[in-house]
CHARMM internal coordinates of N, CA and C (Angstrom, degrees):
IC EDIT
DIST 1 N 1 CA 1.4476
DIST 1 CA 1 C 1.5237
ANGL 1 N 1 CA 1 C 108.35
DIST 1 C 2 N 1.3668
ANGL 1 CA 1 C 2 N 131.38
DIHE 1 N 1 CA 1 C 2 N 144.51
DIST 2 N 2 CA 0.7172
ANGL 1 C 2 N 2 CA 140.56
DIHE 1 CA 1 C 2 N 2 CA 137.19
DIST 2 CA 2 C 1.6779
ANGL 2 N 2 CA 2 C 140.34
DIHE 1 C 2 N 2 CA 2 C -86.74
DIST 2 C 3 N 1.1569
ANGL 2 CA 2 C 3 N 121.38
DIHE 2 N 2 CA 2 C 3 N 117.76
DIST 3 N 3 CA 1.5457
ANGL 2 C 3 N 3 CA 140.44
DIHE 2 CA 2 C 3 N 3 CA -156.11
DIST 3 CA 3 C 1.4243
ANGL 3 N 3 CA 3 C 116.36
DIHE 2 C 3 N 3 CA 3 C -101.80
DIST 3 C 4 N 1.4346
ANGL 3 CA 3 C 4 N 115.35
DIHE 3 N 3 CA 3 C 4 N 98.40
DIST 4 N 4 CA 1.6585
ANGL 3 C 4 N 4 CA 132.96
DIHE 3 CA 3 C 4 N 4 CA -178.99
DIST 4 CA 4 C 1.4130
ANGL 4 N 4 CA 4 C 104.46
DIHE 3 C 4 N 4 CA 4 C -109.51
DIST 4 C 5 N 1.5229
ANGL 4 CA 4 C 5 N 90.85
DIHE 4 N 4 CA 4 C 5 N 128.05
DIST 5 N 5 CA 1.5575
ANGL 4 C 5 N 5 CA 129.92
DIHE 4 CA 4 C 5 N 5 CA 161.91
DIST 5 CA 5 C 1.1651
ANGL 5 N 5 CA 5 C 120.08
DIHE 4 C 5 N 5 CA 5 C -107.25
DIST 5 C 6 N 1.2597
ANGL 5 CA 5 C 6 N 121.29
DIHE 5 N 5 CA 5 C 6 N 140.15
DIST 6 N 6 CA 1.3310
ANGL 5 C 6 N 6 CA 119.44
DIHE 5 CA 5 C 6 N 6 CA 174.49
DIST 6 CA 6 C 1.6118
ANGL 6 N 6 CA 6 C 105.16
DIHE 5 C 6 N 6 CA 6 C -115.38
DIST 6 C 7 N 1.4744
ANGL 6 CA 6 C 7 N 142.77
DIHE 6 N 6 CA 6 C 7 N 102.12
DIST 7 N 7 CA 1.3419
ANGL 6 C 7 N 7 CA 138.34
DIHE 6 CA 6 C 7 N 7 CA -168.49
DIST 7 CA 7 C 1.4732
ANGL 7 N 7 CA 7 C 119.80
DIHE 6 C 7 N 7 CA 7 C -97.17
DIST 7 C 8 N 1.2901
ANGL 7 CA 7 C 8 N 135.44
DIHE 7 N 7 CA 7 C 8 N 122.66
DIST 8 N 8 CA 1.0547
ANGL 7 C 8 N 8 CA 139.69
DIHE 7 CA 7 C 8 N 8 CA -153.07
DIST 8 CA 8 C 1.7070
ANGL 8 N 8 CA 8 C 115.86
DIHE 7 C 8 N 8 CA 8 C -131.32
DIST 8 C 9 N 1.1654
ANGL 8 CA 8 C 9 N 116.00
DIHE 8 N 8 CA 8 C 9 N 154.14
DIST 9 N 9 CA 1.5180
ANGL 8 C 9 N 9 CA 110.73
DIHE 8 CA 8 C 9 N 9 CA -175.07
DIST 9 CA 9 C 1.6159
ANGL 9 N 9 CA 9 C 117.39
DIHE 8 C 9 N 9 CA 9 C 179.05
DIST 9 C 10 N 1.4512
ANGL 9 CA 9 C 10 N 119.00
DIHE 9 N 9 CA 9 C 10 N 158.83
DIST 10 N 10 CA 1.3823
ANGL 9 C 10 N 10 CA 94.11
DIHE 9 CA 9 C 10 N 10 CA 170.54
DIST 10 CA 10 C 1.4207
ANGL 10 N 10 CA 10 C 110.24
DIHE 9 C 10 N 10 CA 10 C -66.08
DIST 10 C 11 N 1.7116
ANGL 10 CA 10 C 11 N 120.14
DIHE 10 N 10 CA 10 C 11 N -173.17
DIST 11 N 11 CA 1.2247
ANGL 10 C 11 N 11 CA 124.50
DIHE 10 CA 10 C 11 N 11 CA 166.05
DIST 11 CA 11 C 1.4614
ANGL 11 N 11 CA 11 C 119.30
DIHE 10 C 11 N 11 CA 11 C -84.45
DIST 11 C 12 N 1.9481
ANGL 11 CA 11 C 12 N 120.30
DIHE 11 N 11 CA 11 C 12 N 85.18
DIST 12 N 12 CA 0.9973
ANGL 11 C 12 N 12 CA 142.62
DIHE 11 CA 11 C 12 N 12 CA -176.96
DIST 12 CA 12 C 0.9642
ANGL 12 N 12 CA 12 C 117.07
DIHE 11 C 12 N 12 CA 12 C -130.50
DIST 12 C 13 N 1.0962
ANGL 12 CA 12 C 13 N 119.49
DIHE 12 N 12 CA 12 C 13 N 169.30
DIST 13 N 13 CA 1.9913
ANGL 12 C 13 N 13 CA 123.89
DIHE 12 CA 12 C 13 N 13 CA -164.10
DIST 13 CA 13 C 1.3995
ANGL 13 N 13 CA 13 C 80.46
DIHE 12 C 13 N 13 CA 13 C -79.19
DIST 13 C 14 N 1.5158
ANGL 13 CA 13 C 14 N 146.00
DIHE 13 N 13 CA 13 C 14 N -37.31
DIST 14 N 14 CA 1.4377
ANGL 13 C 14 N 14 CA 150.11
DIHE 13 CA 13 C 14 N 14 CA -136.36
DIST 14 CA 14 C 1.6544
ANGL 14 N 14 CA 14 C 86.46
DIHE 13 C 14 N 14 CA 14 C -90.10
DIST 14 C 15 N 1.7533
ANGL 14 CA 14 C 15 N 126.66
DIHE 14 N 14 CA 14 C 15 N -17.23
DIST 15 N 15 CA 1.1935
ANGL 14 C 15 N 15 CA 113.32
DIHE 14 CA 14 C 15 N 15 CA -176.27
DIST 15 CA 15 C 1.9716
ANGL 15 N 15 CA 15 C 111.95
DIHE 14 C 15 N 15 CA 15 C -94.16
DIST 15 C 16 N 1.5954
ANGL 15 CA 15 C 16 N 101.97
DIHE 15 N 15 CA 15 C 16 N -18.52
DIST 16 N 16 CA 1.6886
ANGL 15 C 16 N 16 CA 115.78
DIHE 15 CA 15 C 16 N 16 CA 177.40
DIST 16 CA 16 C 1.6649
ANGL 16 N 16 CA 16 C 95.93
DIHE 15 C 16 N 16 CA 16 C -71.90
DIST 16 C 17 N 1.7336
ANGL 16 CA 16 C 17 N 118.39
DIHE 16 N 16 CA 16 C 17 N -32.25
DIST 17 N 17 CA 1.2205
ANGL 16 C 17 N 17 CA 98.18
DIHE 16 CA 16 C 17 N 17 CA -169.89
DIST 17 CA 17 C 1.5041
ANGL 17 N 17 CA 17 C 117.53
DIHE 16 C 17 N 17 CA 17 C -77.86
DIST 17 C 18 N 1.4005
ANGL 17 CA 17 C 18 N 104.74
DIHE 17 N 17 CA 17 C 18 N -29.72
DIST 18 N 18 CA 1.5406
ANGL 17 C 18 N 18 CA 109.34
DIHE 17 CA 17 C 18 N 18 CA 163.20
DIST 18 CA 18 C 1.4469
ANGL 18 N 18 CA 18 C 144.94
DIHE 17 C 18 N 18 CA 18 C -56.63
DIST 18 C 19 N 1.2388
ANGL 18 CA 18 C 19 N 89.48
DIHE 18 N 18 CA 18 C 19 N -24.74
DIST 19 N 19 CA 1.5643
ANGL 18 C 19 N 19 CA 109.69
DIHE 18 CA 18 C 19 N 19 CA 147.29
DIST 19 CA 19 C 1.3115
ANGL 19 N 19 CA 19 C 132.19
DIHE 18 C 19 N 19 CA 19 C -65.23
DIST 19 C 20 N 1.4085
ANGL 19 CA 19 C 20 N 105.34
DIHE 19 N 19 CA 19 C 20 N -68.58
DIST 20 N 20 CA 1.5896
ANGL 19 C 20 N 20 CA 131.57
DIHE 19 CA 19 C 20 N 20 CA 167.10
DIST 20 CA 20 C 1.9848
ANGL 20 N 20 CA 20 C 95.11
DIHE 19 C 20 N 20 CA 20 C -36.77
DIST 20 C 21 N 0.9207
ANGL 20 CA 20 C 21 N 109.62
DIHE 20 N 20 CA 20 C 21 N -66.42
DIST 21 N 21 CA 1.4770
ANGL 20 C 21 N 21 CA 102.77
DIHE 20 CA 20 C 21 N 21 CA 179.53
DIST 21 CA 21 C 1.0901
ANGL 21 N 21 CA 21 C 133.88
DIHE 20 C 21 N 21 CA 21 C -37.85
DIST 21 C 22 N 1.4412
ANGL 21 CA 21 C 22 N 95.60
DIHE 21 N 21 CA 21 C 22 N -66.75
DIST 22 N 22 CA 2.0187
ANGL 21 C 22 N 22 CA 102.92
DIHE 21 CA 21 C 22 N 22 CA 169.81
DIST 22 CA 22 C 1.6338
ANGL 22 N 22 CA 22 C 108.89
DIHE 21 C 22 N 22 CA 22 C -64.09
DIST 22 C 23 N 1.0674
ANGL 22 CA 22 C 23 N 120.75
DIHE 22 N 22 CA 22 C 23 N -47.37
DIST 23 N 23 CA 1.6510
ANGL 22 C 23 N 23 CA 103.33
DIHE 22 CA 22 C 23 N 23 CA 173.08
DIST 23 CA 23 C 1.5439
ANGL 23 N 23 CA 23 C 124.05
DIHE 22 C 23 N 23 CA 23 C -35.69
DIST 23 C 24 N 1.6749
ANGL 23 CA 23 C 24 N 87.23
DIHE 23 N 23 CA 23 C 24 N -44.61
DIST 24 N 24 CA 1.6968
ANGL 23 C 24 N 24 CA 86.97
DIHE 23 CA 23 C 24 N 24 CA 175.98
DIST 24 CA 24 C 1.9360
ANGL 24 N 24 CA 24 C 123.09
DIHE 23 C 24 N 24 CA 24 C -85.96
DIST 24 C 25 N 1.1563
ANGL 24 CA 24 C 25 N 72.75
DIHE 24 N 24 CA 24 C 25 N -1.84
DIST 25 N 25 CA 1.5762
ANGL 24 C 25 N 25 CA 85.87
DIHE 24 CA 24 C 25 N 25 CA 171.08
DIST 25 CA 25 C 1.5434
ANGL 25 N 25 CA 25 C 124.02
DIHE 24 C 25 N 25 CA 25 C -76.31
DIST 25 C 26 N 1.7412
ANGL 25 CA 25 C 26 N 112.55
DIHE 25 N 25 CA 25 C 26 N -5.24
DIST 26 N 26 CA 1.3674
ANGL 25 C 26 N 26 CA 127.12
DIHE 25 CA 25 C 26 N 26 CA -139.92
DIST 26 CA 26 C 1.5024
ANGL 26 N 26 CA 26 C 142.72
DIHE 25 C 26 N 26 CA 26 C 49.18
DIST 26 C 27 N 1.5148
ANGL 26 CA 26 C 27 N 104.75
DIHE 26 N 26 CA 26 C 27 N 26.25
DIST 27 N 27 CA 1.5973
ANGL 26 C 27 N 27 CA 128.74
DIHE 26 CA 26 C 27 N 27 CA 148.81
DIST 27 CA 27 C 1.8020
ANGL 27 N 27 CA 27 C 113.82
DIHE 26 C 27 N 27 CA 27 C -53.55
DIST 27 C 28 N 1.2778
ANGL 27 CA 27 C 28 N 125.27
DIHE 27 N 27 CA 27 C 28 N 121.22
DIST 28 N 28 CA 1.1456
ANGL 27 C 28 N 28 CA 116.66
DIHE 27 CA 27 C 28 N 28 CA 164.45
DIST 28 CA 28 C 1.7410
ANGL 28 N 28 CA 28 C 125.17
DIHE 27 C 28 N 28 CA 28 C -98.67
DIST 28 C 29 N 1.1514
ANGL 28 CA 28 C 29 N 102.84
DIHE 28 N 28 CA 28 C 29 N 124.00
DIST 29 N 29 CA 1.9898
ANGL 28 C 29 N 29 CA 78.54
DIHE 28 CA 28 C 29 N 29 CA 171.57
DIST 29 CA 29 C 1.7012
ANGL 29 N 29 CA 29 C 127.58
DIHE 28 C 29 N 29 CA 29 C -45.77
DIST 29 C 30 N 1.5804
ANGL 29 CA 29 C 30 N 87.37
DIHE 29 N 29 CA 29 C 30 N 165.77
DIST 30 N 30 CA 1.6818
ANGL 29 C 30 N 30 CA 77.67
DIHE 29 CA 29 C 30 N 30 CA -158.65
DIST 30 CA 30 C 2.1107
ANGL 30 N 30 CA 30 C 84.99
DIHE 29 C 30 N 30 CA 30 C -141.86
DIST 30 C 31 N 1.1388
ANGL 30 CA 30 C 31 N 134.45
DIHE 30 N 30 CA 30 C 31 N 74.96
DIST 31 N 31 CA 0.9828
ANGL 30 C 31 N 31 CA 111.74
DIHE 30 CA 30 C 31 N 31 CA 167.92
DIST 31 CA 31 C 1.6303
ANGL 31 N 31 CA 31 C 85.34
DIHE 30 C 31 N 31 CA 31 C 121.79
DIST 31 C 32 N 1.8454
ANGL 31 CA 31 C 32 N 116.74
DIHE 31 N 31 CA 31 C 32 N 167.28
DIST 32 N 32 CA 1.1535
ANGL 31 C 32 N 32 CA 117.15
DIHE 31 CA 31 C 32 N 32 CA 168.80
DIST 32 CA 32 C 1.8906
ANGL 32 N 32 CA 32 C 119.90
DIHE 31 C 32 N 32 CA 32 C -93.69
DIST 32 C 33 N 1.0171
ANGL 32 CA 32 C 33 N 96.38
DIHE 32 N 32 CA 32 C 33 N 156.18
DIST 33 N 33 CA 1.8440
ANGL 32 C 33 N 33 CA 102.32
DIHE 32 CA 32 C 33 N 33 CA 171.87
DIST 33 CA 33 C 1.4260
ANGL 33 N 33 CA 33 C 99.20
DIHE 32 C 33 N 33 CA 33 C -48.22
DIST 33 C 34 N 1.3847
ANGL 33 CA 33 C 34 N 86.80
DIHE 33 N 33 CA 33 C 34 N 146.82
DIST 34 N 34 CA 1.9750
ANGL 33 C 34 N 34 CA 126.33
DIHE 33 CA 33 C 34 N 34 CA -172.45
DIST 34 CA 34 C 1.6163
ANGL 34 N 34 CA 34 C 89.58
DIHE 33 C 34 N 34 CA 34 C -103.01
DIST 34 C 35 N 1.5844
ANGL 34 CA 34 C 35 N 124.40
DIHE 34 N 34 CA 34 C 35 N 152.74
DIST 35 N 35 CA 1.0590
ANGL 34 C 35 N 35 CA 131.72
DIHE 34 CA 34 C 35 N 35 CA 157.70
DIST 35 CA 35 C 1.1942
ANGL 35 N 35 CA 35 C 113.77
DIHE 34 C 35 N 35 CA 35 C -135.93
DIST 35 C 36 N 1.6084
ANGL 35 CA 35 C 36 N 149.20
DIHE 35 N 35 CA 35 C 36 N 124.41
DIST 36 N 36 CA 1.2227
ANGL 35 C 36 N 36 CA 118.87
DIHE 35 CA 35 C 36 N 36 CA 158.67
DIST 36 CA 36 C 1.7394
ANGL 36 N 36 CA 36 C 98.79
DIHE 35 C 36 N 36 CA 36 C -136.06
DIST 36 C 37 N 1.6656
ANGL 36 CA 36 C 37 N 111.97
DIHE 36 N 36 CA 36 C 37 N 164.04
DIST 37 N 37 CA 1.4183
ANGL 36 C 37 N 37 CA 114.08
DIHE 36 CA 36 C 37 N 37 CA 161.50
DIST 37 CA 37 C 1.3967
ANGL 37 N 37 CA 37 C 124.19
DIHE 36 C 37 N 37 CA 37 C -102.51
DIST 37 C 38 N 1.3178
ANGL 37 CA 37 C 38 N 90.15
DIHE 37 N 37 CA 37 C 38 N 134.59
DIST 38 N 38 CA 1.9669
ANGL 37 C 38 N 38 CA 114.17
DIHE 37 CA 37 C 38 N 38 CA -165.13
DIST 38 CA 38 C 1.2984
ANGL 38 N 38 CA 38 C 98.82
DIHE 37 C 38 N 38 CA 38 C -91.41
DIST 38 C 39 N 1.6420
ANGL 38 CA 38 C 39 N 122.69
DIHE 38 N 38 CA 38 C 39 N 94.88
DIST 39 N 39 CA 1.4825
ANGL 38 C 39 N 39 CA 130.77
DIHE 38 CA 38 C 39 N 39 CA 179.33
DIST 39 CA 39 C 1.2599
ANGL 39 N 39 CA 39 C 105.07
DIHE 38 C 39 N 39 CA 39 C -56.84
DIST 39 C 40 N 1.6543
ANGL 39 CA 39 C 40 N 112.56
DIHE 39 N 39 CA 39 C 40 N -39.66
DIST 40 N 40 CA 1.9851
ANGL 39 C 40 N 40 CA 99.24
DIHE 39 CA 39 C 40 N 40 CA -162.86
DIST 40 CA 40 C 1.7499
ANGL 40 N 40 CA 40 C 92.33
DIHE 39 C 40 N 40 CA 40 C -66.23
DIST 40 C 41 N 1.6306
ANGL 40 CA 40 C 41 N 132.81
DIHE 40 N 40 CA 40 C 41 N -68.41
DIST 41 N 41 CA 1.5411
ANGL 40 C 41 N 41 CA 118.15
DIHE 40 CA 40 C 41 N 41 CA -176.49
DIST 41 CA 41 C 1.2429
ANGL 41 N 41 CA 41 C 132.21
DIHE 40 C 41 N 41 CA 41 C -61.90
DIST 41 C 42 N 2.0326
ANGL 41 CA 41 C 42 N 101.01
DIHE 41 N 41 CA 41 C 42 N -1.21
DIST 42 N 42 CA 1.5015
ANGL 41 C 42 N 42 CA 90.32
DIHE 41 CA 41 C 42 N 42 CA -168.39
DIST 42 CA 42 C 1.5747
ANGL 42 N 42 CA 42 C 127.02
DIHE 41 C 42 N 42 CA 42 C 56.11
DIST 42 C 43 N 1.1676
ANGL 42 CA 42 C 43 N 110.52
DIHE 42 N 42 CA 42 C 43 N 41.50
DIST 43 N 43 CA 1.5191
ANGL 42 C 43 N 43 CA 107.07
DIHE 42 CA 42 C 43 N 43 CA 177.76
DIST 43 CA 43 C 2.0570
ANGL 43 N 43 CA 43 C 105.20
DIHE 42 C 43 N 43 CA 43 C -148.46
DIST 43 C 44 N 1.0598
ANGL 43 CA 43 C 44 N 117.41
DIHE 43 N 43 CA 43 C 44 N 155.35
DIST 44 N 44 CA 1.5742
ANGL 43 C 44 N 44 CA 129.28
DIHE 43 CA 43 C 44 N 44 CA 169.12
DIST 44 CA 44 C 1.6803
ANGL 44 N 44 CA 44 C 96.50
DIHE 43 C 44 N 44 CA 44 C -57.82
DIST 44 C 45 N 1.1719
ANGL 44 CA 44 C 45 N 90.88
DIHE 44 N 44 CA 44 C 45 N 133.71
DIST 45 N 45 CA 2.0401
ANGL 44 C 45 N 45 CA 121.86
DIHE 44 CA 44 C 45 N 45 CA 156.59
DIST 45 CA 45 C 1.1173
ANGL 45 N 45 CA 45 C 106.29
DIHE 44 C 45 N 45 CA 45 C -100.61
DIST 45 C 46 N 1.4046
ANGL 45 CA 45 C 46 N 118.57
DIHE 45 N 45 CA 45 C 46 N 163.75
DIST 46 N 46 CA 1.3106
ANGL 45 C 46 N 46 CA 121.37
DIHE 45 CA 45 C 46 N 46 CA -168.27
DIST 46 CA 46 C 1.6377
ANGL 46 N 46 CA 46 C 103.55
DIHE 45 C 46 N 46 CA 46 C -169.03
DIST 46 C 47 N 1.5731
ANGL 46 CA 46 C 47 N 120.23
DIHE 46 N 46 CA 46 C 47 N 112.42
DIST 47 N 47 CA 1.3364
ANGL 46 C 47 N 47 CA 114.26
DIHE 46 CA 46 C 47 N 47 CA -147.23
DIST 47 CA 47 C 2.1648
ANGL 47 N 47 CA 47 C 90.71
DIHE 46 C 47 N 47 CA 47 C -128.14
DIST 47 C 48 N 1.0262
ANGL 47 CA 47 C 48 N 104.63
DIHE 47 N 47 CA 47 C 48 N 133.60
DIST 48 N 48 CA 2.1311
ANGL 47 C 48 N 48 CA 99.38
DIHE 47 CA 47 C 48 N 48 CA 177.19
DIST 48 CA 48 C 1.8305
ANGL 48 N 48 CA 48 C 96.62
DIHE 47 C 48 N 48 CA 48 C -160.94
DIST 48 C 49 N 1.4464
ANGL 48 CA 48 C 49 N 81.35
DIHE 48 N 48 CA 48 C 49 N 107.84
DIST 49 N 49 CA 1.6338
ANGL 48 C 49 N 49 CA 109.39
DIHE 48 CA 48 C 49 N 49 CA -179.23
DIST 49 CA 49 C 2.2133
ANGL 49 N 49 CA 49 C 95.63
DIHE 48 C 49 N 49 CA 49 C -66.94
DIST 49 C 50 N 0.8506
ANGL 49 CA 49 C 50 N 110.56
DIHE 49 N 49 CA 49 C 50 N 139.05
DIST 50 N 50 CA 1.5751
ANGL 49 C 50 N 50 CA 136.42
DIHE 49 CA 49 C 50 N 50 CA -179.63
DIST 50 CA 50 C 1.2070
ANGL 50 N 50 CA 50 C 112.28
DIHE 49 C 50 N 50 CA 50 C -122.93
DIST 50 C 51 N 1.5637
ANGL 50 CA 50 C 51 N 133.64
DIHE 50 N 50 CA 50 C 51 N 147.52
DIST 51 N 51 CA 1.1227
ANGL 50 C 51 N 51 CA 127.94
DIHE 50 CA 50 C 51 N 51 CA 166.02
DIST 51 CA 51 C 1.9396
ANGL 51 N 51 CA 51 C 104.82
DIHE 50 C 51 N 51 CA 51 C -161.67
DIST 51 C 52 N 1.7250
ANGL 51 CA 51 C 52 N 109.75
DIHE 51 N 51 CA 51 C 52 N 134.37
DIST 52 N 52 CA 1.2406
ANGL 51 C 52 N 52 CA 122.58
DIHE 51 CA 51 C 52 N 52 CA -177.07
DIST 52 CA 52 C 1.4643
ANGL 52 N 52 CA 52 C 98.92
DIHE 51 C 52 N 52 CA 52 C -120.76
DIST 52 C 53 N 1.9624
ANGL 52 CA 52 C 53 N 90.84
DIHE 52 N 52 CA 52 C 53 N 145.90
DIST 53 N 53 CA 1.7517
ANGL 52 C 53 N 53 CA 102.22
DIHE 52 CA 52 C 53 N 53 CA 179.62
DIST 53 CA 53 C 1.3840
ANGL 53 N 53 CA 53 C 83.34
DIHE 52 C 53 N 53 CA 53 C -101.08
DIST 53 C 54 N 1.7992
ANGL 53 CA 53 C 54 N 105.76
DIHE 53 N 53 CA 53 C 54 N 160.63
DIST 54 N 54 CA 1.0159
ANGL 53 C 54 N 54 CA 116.35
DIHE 53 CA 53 C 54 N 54 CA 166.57
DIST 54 CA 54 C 1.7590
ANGL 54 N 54 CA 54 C 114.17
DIHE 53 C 54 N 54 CA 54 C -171.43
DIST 54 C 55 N 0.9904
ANGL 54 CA 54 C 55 N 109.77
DIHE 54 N 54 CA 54 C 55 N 171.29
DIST 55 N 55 CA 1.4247
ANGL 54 C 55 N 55 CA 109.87
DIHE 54 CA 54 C 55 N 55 CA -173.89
DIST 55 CA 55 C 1.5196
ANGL 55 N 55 CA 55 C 117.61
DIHE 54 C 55 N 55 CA 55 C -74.59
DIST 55 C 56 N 1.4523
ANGL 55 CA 55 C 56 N 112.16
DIHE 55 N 55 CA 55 C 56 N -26.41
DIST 56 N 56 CA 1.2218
ANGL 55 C 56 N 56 CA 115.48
DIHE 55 CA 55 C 56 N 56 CA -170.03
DIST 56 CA 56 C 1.4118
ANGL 56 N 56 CA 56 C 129.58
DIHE 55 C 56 N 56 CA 56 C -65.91
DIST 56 C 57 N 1.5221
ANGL 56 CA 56 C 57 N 120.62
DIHE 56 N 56 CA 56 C 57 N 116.96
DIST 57 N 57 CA 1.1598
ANGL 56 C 57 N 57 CA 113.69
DIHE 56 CA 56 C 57 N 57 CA 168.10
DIST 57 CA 57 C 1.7062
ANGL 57 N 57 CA 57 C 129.69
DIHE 56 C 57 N 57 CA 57 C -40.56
DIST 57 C 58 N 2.0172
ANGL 57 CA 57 C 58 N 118.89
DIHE 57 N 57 CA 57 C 58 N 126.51
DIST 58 N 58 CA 1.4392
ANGL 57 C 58 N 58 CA 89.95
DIHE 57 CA 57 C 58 N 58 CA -177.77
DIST 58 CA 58 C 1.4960
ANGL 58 N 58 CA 58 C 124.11
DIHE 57 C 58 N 58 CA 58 C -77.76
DIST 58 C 59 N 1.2009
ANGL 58 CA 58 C 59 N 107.64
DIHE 58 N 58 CA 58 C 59 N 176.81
DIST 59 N 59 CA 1.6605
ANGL 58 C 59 N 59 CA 94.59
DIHE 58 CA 58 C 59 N 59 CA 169.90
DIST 59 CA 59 C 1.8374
ANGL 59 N 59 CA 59 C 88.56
DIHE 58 C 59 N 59 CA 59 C -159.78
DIST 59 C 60 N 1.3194
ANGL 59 CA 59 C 60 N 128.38
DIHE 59 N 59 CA 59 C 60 N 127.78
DIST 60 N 60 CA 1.2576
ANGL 59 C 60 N 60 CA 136.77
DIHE 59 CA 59 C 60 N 60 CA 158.17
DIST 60 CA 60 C 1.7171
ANGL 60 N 60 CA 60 C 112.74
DIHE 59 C 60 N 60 CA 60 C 7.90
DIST 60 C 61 N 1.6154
ANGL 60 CA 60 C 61 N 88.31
DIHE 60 N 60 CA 60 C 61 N -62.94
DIST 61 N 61 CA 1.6940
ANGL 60 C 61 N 61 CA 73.73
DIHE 60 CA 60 C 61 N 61 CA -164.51
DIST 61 CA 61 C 1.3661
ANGL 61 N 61 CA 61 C 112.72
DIHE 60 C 61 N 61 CA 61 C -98.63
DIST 61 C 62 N 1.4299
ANGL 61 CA 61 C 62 N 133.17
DIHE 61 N 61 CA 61 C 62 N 39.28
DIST 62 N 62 CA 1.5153
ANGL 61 C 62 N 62 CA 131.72
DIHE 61 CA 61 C 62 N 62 CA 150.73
DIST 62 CA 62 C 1.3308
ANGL 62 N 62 CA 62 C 108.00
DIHE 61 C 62 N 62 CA 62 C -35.85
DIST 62 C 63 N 1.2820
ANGL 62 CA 62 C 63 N 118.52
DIHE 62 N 62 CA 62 C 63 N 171.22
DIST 63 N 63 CA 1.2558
ANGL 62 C 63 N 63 CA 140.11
DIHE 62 CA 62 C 63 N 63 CA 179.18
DIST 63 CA 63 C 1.4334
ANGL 63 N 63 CA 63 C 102.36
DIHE 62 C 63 N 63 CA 63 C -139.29
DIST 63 C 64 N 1.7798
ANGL 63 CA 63 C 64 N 109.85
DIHE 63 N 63 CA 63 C 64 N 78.08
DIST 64 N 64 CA 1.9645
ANGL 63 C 64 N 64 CA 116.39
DIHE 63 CA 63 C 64 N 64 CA -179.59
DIST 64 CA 64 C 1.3964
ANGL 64 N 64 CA 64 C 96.78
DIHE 63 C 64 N 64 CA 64 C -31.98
DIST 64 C 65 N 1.4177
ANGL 64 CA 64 C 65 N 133.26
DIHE 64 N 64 CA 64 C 65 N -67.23
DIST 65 N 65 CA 1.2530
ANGL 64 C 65 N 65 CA 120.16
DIHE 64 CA 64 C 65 N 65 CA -138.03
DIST 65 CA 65 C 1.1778
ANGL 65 N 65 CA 65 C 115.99
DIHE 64 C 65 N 65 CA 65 C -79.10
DIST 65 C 66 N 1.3498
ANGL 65 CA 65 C 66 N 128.26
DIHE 65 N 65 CA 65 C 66 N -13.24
DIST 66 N 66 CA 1.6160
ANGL 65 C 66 N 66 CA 150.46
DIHE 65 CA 65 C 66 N 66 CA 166.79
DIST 66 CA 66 C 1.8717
ANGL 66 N 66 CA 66 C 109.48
DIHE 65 C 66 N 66 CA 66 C -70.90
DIST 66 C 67 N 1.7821
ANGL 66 CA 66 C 67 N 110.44
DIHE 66 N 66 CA 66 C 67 N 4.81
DIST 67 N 67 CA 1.5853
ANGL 66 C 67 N 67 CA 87.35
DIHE 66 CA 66 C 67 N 67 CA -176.20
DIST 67 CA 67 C 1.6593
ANGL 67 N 67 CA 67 C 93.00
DIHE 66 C 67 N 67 CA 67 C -107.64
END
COOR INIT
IC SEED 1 N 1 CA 1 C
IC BUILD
């Protein structure tokens, strides 16, 4: 199986670390960074699709971010 996340955040260092994490988690990028502006907070979005191979059969109730 292959295992897609889509990780999302404002535009904060707290969103590189979420990245930074799953990479090291053995998440690979999958595509380029998303940007958009969020009129109601007034602040940057920040969107980076990830994706891990793995052996595991899927089944509904995985928990992606736990593989």
């Amino acid at each position: 199986m292959i295992a897609y996340r889509l990780l999302t955040h404002e535009d904060t260092s707290a969103f590189c670390h979420k990245v930074t994490k799953a990479i090291s988690n053995g998440w690979e990028l999958y595509g380029d960074p998303q940007y958009t502006y969020d009129e109601k907070w007034s602040v940057m979005r920040c969107a980076q699709a990830v994706i891990k191979k793995n052996d595991i059969e899927y089944k509904r109730e995985l928990k992606l971010s736990e593989l």
